[in-house]
Legacy VTK file of the C-alpha trace (Angstrom):
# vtk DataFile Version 3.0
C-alpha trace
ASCII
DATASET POLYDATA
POINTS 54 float
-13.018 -4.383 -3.890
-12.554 -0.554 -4.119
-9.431 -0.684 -1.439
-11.727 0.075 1.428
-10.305 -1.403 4.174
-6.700 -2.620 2.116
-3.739 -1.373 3.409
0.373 -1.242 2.837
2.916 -1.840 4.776
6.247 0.457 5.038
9.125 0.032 7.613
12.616 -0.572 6.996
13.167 -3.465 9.831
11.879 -6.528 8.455
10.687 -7.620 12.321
8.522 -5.262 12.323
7.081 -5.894 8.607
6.425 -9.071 9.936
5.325 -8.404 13.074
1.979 -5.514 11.221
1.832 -8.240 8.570
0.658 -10.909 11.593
-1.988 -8.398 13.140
-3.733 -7.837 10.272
-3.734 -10.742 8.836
-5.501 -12.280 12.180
-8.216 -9.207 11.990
-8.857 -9.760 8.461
-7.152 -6.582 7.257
-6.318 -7.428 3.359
-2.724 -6.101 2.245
-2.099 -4.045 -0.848
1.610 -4.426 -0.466
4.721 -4.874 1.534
7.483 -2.618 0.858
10.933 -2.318 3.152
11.735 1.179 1.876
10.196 4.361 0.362
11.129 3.608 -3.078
9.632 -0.112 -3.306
6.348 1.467 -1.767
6.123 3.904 -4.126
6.252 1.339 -7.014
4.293 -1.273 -5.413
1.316 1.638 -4.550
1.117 2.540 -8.307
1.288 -1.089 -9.299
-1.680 -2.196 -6.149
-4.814 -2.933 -7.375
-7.166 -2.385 -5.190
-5.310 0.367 -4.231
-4.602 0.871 -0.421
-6.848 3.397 1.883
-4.920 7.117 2.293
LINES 1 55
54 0 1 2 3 4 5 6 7 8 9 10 11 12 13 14 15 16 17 18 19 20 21 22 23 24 25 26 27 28 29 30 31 32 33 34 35 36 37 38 39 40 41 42 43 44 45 46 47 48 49 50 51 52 53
């Protein structure tokens, strides 16, 4: 996979991490990464392979 169609998740309130993580994973939307702040996602982006869509 070239990370067509991969995406991360970024929100401070765990609910609603939880709440994107559900809907995608019921539509078949692969995750590159959960993060609960901006620091976290930056580290887990760099580390994501296949990287996520921009």
């Amino acid at each position: 996979m070239n990370g067509e169609g991969c995406l991360g998740i970024v929100d401070d309130e765990e609910m609603l991490v939880k709440t994107y993580q559900m809907i995608f994973e019921r539509q078949h939307i692969p995750l590159a990464f959960i993060a609960l702040d901006g620091t976290e996602a930056i580290a887990k982006f760099k580390a994501a392979s296949p990287r996520p869509m921009r």
